[in-house]
N, C-alpha and C positions, 0 to 999 in steps of 0.2 A: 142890140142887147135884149134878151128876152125878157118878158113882162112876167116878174118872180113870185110877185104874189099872185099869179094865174097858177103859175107851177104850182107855185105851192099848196092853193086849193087841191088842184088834182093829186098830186103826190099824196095828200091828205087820204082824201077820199080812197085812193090804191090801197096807203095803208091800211087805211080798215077794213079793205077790201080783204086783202091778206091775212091778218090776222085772225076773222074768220074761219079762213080756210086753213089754217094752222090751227088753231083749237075742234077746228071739227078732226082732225087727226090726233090732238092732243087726250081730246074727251075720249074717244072711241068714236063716234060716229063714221069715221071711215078707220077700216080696220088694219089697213096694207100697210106697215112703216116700213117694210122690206127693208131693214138698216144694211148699206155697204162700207166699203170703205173705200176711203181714197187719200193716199198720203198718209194714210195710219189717222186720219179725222173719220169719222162716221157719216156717212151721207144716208139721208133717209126720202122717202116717196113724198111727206112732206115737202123739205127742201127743196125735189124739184119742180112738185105743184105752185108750190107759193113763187117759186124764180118764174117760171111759165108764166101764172097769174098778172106777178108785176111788170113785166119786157111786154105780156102782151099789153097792159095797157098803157103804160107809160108811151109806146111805141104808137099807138091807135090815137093817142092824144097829141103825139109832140114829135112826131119824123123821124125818120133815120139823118135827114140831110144836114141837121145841124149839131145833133149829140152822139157821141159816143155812148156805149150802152157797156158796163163793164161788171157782171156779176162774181160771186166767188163761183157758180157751176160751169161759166161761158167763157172766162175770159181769155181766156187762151185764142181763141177766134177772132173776139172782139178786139185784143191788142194789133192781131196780126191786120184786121181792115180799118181800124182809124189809128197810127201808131201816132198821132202829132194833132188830136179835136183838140180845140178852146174847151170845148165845156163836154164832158163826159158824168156820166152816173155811174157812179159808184155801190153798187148793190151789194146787202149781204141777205138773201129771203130768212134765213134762220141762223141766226147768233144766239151760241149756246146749245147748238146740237145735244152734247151730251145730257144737259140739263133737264132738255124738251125727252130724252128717252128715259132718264131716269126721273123724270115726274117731280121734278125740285121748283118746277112756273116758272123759273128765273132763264126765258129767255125769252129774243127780240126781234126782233126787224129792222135793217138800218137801210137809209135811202140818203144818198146824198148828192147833190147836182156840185161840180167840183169844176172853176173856171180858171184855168193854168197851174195845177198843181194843188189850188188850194178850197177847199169847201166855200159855196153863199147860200147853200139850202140845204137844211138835214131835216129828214124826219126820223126819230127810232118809237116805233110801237111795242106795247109789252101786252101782247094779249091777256096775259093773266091776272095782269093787274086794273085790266082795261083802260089804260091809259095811252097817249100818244104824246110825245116829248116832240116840237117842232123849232124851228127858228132858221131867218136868214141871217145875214153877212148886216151888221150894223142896225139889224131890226128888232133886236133880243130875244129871249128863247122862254119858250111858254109849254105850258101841260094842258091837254084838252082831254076830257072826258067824253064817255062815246056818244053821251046826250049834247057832247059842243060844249059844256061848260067850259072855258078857257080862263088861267092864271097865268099872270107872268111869276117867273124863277129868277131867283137869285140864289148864289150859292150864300156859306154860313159866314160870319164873320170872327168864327174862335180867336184870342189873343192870346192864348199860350200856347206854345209849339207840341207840351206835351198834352193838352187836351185835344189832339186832332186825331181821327180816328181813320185808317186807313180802310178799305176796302178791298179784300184781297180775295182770290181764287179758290175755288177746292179744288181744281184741277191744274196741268202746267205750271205744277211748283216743282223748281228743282234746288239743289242744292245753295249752290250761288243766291237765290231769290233769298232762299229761306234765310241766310247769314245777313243779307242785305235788309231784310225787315226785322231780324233779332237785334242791329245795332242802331238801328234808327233812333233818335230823341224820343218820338211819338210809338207808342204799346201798342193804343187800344186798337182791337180787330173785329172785320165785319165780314164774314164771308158769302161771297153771292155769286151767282153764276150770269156768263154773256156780259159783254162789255157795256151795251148798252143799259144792262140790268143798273152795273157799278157807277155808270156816270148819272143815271138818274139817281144813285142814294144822293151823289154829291149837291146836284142840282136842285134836290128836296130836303138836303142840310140835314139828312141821318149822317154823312161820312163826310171827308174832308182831302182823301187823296187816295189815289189809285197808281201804281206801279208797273209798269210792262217792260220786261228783262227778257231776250232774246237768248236762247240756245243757241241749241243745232237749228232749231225754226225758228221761226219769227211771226209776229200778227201780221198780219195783211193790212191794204188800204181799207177793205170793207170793214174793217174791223174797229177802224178807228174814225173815216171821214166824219160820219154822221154824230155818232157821239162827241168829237173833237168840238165842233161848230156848235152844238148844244151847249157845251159846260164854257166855251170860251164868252156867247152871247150872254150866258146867264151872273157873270160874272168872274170865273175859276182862267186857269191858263193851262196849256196842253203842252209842253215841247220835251225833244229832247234834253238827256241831264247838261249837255253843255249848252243848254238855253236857244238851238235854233227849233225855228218851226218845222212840224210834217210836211211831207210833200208826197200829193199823192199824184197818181197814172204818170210814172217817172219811168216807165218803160219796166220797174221794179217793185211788184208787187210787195214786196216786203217790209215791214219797219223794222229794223234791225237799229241795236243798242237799247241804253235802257230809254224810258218816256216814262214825266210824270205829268200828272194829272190832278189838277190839285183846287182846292177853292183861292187859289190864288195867293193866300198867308203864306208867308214862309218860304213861297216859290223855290226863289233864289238860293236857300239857302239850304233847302232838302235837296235840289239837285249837286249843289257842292257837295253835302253829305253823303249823299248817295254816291258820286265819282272818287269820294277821296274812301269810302265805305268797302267798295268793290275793288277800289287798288290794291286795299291792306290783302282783301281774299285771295287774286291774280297773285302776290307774291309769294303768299304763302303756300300758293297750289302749286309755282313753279318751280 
């Protein structure tokens, strides 16, 4: 069993390492963002610095012999040489691509160390905010500032269904989403970009539930590992609308259906809403 809270140190430390090197791109300091694209996502010269940055240290600190290494730039490789590791890392260097180009801060860094399927270390950084969200598997999840100052998190504890205020996208809204948050019990809305942006409003008790409904595409594992293990330690619950858990490096990078994300209130009963929400639309569409 590996000694977590060493990871975790180091994972730390990476992160801020990264972060760094994402705002010296973000400021201007390095001027190349050469944006491509891939899969109709935008990949930028950041992206792959900061992915480089993190695999080389994480790798220099912690071996190939024992972890899978699985980023959103790499994994295609990586699945193909450990298709069956205990414990793989779940990478995303830049959550929030589009955000990070159109100058909105609202994006992150997610790091998360995942032992058969399921997250016991996340880190997600928010350069802009200068903050780093961490937490293990039953050790609770905390916010550290760059000077080290550390609090622990808890999400909010609202008691009416209609004072809870979602968190939701400017971007990958479609139609289906939009009918599914127009019928909801709960109004209020918060728009923010990067996932990990969304789970820390939750975990700092501005928001109260975040939503992810799958198209044609779907979020990925990096997408969600780290932030998942954040908002679950801090208090909130993460699963699918029929109440099972994520599961990630399942050979299927994808998280397909919908997933809510929530301070926990209500759980159960926004995910019913939401299944019985999305039926009415499916019939009406066929």
């Amino acid at each position: 069993m590996p000694d977590l809270q060493n990871i975790l140190e180091i994972t730390r430390s990476v992160a801020w390492g990264a972060a760094e090197i994402l705002r010296s791109y973000y400021n201007g300091t390095q001027k190349n963002l050469d944006v491509q694209y891939k899969d109709n996502d935008p990949v930028t010269a950041a992206d792959l610095a900061v992915n480089h940055f993190i695999l080389e240290k994480l790798q220099a600190a912690l071996g190939h012999e024992d972890f899978a290494y699985i980023s959103e730039e790499t994994y295609k490789e990586e699945q193909a040489k450990h298709p069956s590791c205990q414990w793989s890392w779940i990478i995303d260097p830049l959550d929030g691509t589009r955000d990070f180009i159109e100058k909105t801060g609202e994006y992150a860094i997610h790091l998360a160390l995942v032992q058969e399927h399921r997250p016991v270390l996340a880190v997600v950084a928010v350069p802009e905010a200068d903050k780093l969200y961490y937490a293990t598997k039953g050790g609770g999840a905390f916010v550290e500032t760059r000077d080290r100052q550390t609090t622990p998190l808890k999400v909010s504890s609202r008691e009416r269904i209609e004072d809870l205020t979602l968190v939701v996208s400017r971007s990958h809204r479609n139609d289906r989403l939009e009918y599914l948050l127009q019928h909801l019990p709960c109004q209020n809305q918060k728009a923010v970009g990067s996932v990990g942006c969304k789970i820390s409003t939750i975990v700092e008790q501005q928001a109260d539930i975040y939503i992810s409904l799958s198209g044609k595409s779907a979020p990925k594992d990096w997408d969600m590992a780290a932030p998942e293990l954040i908002l679950t330690e801090a208090g909130g619950q993460f699963t699918h609308f029929d109440g099972r858990p994520l599961q990630y490096n399942t050979g299927d990078i994808n998280q397909w259906g919908g997933l809510l994300a929530s301070n926990g209130q209500f759980h159960e009963i926004l995910c019913r809403e939401g299944e019985k929400i999305l039926a009415e639309w499916d019939r009406v569409k066929s």
